[in-house]
C-alpha positions as CSV (number, residue, x, y, z in Angstrom):
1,X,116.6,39.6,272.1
2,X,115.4,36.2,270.1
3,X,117.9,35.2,267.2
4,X,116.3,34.2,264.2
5,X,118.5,30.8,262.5
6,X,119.9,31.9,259.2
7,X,117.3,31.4,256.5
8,X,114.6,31.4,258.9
9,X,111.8,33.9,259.4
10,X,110.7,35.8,262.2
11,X,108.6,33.5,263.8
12,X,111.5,30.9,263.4
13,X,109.6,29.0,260.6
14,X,111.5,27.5,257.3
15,X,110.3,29.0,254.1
16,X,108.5,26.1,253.4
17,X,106.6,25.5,256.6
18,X,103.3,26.0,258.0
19,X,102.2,28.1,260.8
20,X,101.0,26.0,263.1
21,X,97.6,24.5,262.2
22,X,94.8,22.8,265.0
23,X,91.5,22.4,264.5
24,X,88.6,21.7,267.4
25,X,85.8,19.9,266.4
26,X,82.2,21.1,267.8
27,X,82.9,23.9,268.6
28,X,79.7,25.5,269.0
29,X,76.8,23.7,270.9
30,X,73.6,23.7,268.2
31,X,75.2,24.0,264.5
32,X,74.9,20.7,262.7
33,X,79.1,21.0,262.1
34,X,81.4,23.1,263.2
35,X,85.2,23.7,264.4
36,X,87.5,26.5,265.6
37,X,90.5,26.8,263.3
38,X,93.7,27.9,264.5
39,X,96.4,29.1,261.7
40,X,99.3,30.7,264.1
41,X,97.7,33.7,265.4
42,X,94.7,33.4,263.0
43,X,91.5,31.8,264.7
44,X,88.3,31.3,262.6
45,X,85.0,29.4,263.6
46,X,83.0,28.4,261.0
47,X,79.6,26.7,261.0
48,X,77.7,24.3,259.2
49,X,74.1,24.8,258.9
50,X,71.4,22.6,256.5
51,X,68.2,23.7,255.7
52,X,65.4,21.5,253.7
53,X,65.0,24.8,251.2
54,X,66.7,26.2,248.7
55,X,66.9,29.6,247.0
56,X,63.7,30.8,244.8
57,X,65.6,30.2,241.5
58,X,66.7,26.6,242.4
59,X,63.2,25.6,243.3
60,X,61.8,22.2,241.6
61,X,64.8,21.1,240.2
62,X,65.4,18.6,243.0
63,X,69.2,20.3,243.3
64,X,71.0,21.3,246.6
65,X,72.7,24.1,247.1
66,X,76.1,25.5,249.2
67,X,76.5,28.5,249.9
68,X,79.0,30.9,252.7
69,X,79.2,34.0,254.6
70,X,82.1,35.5,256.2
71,X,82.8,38.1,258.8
72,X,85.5,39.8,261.1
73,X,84.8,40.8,264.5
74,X,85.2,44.1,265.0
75,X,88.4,43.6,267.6
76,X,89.5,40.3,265.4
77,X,92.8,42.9,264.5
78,X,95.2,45.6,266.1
79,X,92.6,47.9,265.8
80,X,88.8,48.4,266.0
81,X,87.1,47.5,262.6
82,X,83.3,49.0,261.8
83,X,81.0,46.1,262.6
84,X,79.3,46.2,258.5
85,X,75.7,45.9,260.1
86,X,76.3,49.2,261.8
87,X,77.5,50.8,258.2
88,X,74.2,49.1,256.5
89,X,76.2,47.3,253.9
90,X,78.3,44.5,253.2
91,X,81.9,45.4,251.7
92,X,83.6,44.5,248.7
93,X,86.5,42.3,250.7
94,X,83.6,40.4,252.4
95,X,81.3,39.7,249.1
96,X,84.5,38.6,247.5
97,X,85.6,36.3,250.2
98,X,82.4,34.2,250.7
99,X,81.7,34.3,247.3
100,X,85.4,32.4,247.4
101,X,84.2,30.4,250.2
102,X,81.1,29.4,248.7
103,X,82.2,27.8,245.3
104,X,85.1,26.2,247.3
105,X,82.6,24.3,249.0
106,X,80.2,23.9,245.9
107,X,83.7,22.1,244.4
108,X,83.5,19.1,246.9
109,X,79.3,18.6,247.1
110,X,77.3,16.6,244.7
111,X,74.5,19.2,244.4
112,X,72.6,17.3,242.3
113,X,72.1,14.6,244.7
114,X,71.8,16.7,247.5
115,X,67.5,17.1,247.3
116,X,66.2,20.8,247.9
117,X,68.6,21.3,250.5
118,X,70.6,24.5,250.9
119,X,74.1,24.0,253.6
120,X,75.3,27.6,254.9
121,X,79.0,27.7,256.2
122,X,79.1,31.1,258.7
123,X,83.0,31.8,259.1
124,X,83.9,34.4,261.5
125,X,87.3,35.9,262.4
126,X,88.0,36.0,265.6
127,X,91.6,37.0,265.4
128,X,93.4,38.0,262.2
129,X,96.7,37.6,261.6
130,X,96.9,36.7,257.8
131,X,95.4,34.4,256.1
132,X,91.7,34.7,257.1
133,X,90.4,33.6,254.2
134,X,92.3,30.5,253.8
135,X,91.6,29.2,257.1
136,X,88.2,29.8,256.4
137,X,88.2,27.6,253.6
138,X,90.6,24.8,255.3
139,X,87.6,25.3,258.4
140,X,84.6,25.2,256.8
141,X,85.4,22.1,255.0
142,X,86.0,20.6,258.0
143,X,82.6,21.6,259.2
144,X,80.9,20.8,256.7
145,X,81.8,17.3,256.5
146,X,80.9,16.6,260.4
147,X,77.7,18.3,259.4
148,X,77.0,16.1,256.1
149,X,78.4,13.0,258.2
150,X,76.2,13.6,261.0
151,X,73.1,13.5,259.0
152,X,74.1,10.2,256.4
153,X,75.3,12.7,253.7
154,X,78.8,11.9,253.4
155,X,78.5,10.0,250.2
156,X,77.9,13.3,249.0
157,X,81.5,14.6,249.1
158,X,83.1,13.9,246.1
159,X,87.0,15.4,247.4
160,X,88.2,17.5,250.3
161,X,89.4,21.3,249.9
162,X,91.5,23.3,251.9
163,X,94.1,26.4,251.1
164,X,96.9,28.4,251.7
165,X,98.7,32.0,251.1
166,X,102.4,32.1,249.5
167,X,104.1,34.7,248.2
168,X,107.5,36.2,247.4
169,X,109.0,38.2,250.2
170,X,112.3,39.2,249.6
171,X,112.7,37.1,246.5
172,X,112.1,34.1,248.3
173,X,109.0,32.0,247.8
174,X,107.2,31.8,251.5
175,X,104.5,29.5,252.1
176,X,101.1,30.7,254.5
177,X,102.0,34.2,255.0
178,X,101.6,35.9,258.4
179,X,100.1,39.4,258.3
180,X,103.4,41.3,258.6
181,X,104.5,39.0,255.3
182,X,101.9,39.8,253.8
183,X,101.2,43.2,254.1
184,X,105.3,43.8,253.2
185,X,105.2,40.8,249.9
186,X,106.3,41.7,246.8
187,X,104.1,38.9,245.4
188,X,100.7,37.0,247.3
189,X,98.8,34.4,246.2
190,X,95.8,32.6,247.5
191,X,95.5,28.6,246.1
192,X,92.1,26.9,246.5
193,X,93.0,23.1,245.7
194,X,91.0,19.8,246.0
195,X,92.8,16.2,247.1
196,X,92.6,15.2,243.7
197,X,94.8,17.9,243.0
198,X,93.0,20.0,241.1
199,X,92.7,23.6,241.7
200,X,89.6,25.5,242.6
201,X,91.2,29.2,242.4
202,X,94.7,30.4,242.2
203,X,94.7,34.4,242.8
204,X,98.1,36.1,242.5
205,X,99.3,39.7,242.4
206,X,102.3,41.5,242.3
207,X,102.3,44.2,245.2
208,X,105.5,45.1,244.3
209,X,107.2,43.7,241.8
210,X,106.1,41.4,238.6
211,X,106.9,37.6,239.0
212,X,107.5,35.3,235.5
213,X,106.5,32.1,234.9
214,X,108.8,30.1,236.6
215,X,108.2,31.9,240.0
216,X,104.7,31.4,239.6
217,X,105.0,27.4,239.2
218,X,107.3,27.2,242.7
219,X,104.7,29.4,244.6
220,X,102.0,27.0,243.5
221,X,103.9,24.0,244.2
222,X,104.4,25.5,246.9
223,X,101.4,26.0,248.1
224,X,100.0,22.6,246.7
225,X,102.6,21.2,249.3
226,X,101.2,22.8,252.7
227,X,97.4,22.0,251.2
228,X,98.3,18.5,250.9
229,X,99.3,18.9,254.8
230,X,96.4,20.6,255.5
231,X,94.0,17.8,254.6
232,X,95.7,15.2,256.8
233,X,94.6,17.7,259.5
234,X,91.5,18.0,257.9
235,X,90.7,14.4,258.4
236,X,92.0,13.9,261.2
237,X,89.1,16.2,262.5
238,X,86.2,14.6,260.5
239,X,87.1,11.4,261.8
240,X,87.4,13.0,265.9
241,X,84.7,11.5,268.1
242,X,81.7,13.5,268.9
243,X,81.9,15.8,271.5
């Protein structure tokens, strides 16, 4: 049996530490960007699409427009999940998260220089271990950038994004939760934040027990600190040579 180092968690990671993060550029054949996004045992693909359209109600206002949708394959967890098509509806987890996803991505775009041009992001869980969201985010960015740098759009970005999960597990602040953190937390939050350090969305609940002020300022620092990781990664795989 494996002895975890005092003050370390299971997986032998400090409290302050990432899981380990890699990210493959072009990773499908035909999307304009894309990447495989590896968060420990949490693997996402996500796919940059552009279209010269946008929705109805954008129309002739010479406007772009991002928007996201997310899914889990059926097998991406311990057990077999439903595929939604099959159910004839989307849920309320998956409207939430690429809503999330989308505005994220809206953050770093200058729509209004984009033309009548709509960019979908497609992120789908292949493997969930925690954090699905977040990678999705951290992925699609990625993505999209290859995607608007491929095409002579990359004066269009106006910041990077990327996130992260922390939380209080045992009274300790722990940054980018695994699932069996998270699912046993007494507090989780999710932080969206831009390199300029500004924060897109910061979502936290107490599972378990109620967190004050002060608690609430380290997890977002916290957090702030793995993001700030995060987009060295990040452009370290905008910058990778085409495949």
């Amino acid at each position: 049996m494996t002895s975890i180092a005092a003050g370390r968690r299971q997986d032998g990671r400090a409290h302050n530490q990432l899981r380990p993060v890699k990210i493959v550029p072009d990773y499908i054949k035909f999307a304009e960007g894309s990447v495989l996004i590896r968060v420990g045992d949490t693997r996402v693909i996500c796919a940059a699409t552009i279209e010269d359209r946008v929705p109805g109600w954008m129309r002739g206002k010479g406007a772009g427009w991002v928007t996201a949708e997310y899914s889990m394959l059926p097998r991406a967890g311990t057990e077999r999940s439903q595929r939604e098509a099959a159910r004839g509806q989307i849920g309320g987890r998956t409207h939430e998260i690429q809503r999330l996803i989308g505005r994220s991505l809206r953050g770093v775009v200058a729509l209004d220089r984009l033309g009548e041009r709509t960019i979908t992001l497609d992120c789908d869980v292949i493997q969930a271990d925690g954090g699905t969201r977040t990678a999705s985010i951290t992925g699609a960015y990625v993505a999209l950038a290859r995607a608007m740098n491929r095409y002579g759009m990359g004066h269009l970005l106006t910041a990077q994004v990327a996130a992260v999960s922390v939380g209080m597990v045992g009274g300790v602040p722990h940054l980018d939760l695994d699932y069996a953190e998270d699912s046993t937390a007494d507090v989780d939050f999710n932080v969206v934040m831009l390199s300029d350090d500004r924060f897109v969305e910061v979502q936290g609940t107490a599972e378990h027990k109620a967190f004050d002020r002060s608690q609430m300022l380290t997890m977002t620092d916290l957090a702030a600190a793995g993001i700030r990781q995060l987009f060295e990664l990040q452009r370290t795989a905008v910058a990778a040579a085409a495949e």
